[in-house]
N, C-alpha and C positions, 0 to 999 in steps of 0.2 A: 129412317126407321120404318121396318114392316111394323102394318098396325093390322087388328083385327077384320079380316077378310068380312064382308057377307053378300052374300048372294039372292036376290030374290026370285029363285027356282024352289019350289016346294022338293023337301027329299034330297036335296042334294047336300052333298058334306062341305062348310065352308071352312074348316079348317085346312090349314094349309102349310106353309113353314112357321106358322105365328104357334106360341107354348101352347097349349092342349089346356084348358081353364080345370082348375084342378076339380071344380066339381062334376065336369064331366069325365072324371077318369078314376071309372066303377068297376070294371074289368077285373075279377077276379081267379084264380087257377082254371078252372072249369072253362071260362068264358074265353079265358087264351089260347087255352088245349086246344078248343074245337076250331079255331079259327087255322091254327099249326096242325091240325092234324088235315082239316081241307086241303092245308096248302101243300103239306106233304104226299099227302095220299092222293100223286098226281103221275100223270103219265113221265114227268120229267126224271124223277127217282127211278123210275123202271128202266127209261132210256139209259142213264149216268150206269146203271148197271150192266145193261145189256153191253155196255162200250167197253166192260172189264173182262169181257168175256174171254177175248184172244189171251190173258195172262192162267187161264186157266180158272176152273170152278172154284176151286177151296183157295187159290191165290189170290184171283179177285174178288170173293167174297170176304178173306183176312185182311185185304186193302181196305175194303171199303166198310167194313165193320169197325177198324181202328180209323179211319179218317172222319165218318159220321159222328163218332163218339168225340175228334175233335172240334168238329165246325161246332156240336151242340152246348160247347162250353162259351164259344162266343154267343150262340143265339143268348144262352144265359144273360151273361155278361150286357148285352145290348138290351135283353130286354128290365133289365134292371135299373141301369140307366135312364131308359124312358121312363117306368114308370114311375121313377123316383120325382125327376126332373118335367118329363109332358112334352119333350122337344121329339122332334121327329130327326132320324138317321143324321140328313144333312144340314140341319141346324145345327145339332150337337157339333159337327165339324165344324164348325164356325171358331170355336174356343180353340182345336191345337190349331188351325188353319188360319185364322185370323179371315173378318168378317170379307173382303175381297179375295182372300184364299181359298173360302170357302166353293169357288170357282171348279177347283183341282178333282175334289172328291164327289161333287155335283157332277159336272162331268164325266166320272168314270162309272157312278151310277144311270148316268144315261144310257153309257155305250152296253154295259149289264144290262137293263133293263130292256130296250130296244131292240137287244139281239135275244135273248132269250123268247122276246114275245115274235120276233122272225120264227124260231128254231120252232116253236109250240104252234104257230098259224102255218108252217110248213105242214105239222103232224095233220093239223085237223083239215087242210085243205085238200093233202092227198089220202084220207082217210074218205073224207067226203067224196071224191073221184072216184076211188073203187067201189064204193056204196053205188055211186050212180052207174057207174058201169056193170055191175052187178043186174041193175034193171035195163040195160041198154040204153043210157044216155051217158053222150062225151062230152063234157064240161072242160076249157081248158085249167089249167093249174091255177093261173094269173087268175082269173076273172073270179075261182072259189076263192084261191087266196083273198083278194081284193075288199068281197066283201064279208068273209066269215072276220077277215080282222076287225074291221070296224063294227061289225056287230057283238062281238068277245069284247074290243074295247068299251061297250057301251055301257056295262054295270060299273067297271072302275070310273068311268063318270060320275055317277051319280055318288060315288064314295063309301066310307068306311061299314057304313049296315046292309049296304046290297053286298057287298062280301063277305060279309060274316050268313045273309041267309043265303048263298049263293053256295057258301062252305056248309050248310046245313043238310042242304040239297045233291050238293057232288059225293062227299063221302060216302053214301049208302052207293052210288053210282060205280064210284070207283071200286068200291066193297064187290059189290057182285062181278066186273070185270076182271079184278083179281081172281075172285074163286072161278072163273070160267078157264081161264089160263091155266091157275093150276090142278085143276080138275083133267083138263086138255092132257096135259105132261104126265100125270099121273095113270091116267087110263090109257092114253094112246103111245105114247113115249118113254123110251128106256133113256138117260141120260148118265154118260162115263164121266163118273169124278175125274179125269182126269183128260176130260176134254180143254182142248188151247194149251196156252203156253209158247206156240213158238211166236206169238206177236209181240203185246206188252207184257213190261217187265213188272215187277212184283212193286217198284216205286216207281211206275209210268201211273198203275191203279190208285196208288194210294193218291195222286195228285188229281185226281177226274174230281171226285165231289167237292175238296175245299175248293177247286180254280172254278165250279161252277157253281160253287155258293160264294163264291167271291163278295157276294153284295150282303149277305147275311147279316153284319153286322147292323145294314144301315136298315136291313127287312126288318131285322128283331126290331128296330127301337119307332119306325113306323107306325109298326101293330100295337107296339107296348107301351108309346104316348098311351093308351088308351086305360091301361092297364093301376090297379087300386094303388097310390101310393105310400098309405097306413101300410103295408107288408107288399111291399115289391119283389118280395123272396115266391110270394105265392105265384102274381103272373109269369116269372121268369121260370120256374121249373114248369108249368104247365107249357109253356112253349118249346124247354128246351129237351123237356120228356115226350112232347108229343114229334117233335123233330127225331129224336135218337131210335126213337120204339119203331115207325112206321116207314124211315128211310132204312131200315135195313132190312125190314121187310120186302119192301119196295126194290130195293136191291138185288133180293136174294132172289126175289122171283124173276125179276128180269134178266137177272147172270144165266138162270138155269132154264128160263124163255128161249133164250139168244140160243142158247147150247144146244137145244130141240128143234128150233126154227132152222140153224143154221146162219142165222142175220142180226144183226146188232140192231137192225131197222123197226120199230115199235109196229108200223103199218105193213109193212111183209111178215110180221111174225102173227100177227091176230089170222093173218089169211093161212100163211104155211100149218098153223094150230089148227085150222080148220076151224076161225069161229066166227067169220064171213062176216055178214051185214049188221047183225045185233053186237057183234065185237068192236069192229069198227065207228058203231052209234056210238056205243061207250067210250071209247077213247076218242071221240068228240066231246061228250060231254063231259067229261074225266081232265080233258087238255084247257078246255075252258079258267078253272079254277086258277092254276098257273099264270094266267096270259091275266089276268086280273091283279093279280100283283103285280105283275110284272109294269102294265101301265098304269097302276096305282102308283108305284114306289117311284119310277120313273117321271110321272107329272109332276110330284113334290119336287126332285133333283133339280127338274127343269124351270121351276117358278122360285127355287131358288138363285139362278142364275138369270133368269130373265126380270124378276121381281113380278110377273102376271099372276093370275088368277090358277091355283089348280086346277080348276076345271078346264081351261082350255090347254095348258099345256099336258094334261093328263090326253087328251082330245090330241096333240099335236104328236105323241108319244106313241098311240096307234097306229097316227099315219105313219111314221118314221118304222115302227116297228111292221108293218103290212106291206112298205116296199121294200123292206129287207127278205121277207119271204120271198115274193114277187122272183127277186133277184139270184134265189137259191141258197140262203146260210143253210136248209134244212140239206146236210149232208154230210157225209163223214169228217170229209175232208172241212168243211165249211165250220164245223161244230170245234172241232180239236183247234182250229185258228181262233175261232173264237172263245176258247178255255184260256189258250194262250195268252190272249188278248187283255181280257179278266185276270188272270196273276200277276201282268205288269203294268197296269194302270190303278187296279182296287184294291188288292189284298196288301201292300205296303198302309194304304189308309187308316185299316183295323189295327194295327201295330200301335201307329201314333195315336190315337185316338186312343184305345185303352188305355194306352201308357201314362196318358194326358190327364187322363178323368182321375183312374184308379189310382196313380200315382203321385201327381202332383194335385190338382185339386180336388177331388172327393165332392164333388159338384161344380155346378155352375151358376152363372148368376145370368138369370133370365132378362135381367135386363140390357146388360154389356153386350150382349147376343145381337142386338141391333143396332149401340151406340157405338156414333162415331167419336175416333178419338178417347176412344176408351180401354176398359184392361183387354180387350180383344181384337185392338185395331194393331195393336206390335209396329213393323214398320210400309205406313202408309198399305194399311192393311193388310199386310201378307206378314206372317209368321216364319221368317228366315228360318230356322231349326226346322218346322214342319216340312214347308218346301226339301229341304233338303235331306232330312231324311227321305221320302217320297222318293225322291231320287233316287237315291241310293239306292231303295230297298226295289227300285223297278228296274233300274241296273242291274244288281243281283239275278234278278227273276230271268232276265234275259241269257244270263252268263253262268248261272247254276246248272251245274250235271244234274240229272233228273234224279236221284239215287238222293239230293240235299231236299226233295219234293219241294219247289219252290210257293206254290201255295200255299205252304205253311210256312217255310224260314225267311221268306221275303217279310211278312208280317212284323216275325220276329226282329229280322237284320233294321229293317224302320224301326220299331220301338224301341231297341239300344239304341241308336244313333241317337234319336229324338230325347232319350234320359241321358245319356251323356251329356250331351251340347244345349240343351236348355237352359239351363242357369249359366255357363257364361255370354252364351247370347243375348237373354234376358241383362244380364248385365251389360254387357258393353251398347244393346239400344235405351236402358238408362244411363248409362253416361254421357250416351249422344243428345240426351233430350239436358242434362244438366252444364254440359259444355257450349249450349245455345244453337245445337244440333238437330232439332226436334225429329222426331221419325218423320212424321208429315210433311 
C-alpha cells in the first residue's frame, strides 16, 4: 500500500499518486480556468494548428474546431472525476486496469509526457539559437537543448502552485505573442482562403489534436484532484471551457501563421513574420508552461510504476524528456510519429476508463486503490477485460483508414469491448475464486 508521501523540502508538493486529502481540494471554476487556460494558451496549440495547414485554411480550421470541441468533453469528464474522487489520472486507472495493470496506462503517459516535453525543449532550444545568432553567438542545439530542459523541468519539481503561479505569469506572455503574429498578418500579409489542400486530408486534420491530447484524460484529472468536490460540475467546465475557447484560438492563428510564413515550423514562422528576437523570447517563455505539465503529469505516471517519490521521478522525466530533444523528435517528421505513437498506446486507455467509472461504478473506493487482494486486484492484479480491450482498441488505431480518425474510435472501439466483456469476465474470475481457483 502507497501511504502518504512527505518530503522535508520547504515548497515542494508532496502529493503524489496517494488521494488528494479532501480538505485540500478548494479549487474552484475560476481557479481551474486559469490554470487550463496557461496551459492552453501555449505554443503547442499554435504548432497542432500550423501542422493543419497543408489540408487547407477553412478545412483544417473545421478539423480542428470539431475535434477541440471533442477532446473538451473528455477534459470535462476527467476533471469531474478528480474532483469528486482526489485521485490523480493514473491512480484512477488502477480501478479498470487493476492495481499491477495499472502499469499499461502509467506507461503510455510516460511515452506522452516525455515526448511532448522533447517536441517543446526542441521549440525553445532552437528559438534560443537564433536569438543568439541574431547577436552573433553560435551555440550548438545539444548543449541549449541540454540545459533549458532541465531548467523548464525545475518548477514542475517543485509541484502543483509553482504552476499555477507560473500559468499566472505566461498567459499575459503568450497574450502579447499572439497579438504580435496577428498584428504581423494583418498589416503585412495578404492570406488565400484557400491556401493547402493538396497534403492533408480533411480527417488526416481532424486526428492532429485528439492524437496529441492523447494524455488529456489523465491531464484533466491531475489538475482536477485539486479541484472543490461539494460541485465538481464547477472545476470541470472551468477546465473544459477554458480548453475549447483558447485552443481554437490557438489554432486559428497558427493555421493562418503557417499560411503567411509558408512553414508549419513555430520558430521559422516568428522570423519569416518578421518578429525577430522579442518573438522568439516569447515563444520561450510561452513554450515553458507546456513542458511543465508535461514533466508534472509524467513524474506522477512514473512513481506510479516505480512506487518513488514524485519528485524524483518528476526530475527523471526531464532527463528522459531533454534527451529526446537532444536526439531530434522536434520535426516534422518526428512529431507525426509521435501522434502516432500516442493513438495506439493512450487513447484506447480513455475508452476503458470512462466506461468503467461512468458506467459501471459511479465512483471509487479509495481504499481498494492500493489493497492487495482486493475489489481491484482482479486476476493477480491485472484486469483481463481492461488488458484486452487495450489491445484491441491499439490494434484498431494501427489498422484504421484515417477517414475512421483513430484518435477518437480507438477510444471508442476499447470502451465497447470493455462494456461488453466485463461482467462475464468478472464472472467466470469469481468462479475461479469459488471452484478453489483463487485469482492469485
Amino acid at each position: 500500500m502507497i501511504t502518504h508521501i512527505t518530503i522535508e523540502m520547504p515548497l515542494i508538493e508532496t502529493e503524489g499518486v496517494n488521494v488528494v486529502p479532501e480538505s485540500d481540494r478548494n479549487r474552484g471554476f475560476w481557479q481551474i480556468f486559469v490554470i487550463w487556460a496557461g496551459f492552453t494558451i501555449v505554443i503547442t496549440n499554435f504548432l497542432l494548428g500550423s501542422l493543419t495547414v497543408t489540408a487547407g485554411l477553412v478545412t483544417g480550421f473545421a478539423a480542428a474546431v470539431i475535434s477541440i470541441a471533442l477532446v473538451g468533453i473528455v477534459v470535462y469528464l476527467g476533471t469531474k472525476i478528480a474532483a469528486t474522487e482526489g485521485t490523480a489520472g493514473t491512480t484512477a486507472m488502477r480501478a479498470p486496469f487493476g492495481i499491477q495493470g495499472r502499469v499499461i496506462p502509467s506507461l503510455a503517459m510516460v511515452l506522452a509526457t516525455v515526448g511532448w516535453f522533447g517536441v517543446q525543449t526542441g521549440i525553445v532550444a532552437s528559438s534560443t539559437q537564433q536569438i543568439l545568432a541574431n547577436f552573433g553567438y553560435s551555440v550548438p542545439f545539444a548543449v541549449l537543448a541540454a540545459i533549458l530542459g532541465l531548467v523548464m523541468a525545475s518548477v514542475a519539481i517543485f509541484g502543483y502552485q509553482w504552476i499555477e503561479w507560473l500559468n499566472k505569469i505566461a498567459v499575459p506572455i503568450m497574450t502579447v505573442l499572439l497579438a504580435m503574429v496577428v498584428y504581423q498578418i494583418v498589416t503585412n500579409y495578404s492570406t488565400d482562403l484557400s491556401t493547402g489542400g493538396e497534403g492533408m486530408t480533411f480527417w488526416a486534420a481532424l486526428n492532429v489534436f485528439p492524437a496529441a491530447t492523447a494524455a488529456f484524460l489523465i491531464v484533466a484529472m491531475d489538475y482536477g484532484r485539486y479541484g472543490t468536490p461539494e460541485d465538481p460540475d464547477r472545476p470541470s467546465l472551468g477546465a473544459s471551457i477554458a480548453w475549447v475557447a483558447f485552443a481554437i484560438a490557438l489554432a486559428a492563428i497558427g493555421i493562418v501563421a503557417a499560411a503567411a510564413a509558408g512553414t508549419w515550423n513555430p520558430v521559422d514562422i516568428m522570423v519569416e513574420l518578421g518578429l525577430g528576437s522579442v518573438g522568439l523570447l516569447l515563444l520561450v517563455a510561452g513554450s515553458w508552461t507546456t513542458n511543465v505539465t508535461n514533466v508534472y503529469a509524467g513524474g506522477i505516471a512514473l512513481s506510479q510504476i516505480t512506487g518513488l517519490q514524485r519528485v524524483y521521478m518528476t526530475t527523471l522525466t526531464g532527463l528522459i524528456g531533454t534527451v529526446l530533444a537532444i536526439a531530434g523528435i522536434f520535426s516534422f517528421g518526428g512529431i507525426m510519429s509521435f501522434l502516432s505513437a500516442l493513438t495506439i498506446t493512450l487513447v484506447p486507455t480513455t475508452g476503458v476508463l470512462l466506461v468503467h467509472y461512468y458506467l459501471f461504478e459511479g465512483g471509487l473506493d479509495e481504499d481498494e486503490l492500493f489493497t492487495r487482494d482486493g475489489t481491484y486486484w482482479y486476476l493477480r492484479g491485472w484486469n483481463p477485460t481492461a488488458v484486452g480491450a487495450w489491445i484491441v482498441g491499439a490494434v484498431f488505431a494501427i489498422l484504421a483508414p484515417e477517414y475512421l480518425v483513430p484518435a477518437l474510435s480507438s477510444a471508442v472501439v476499447a470502451g465497447v469491448i470493455y462494456y461488453v466483456a466485463k461482467r462475464p469476465v468478472d464472472d467466470w474470475i469469481e468462479s475461479r475464486a469459488r471452484t478453489g481457483k483463487p485469482a492469485d
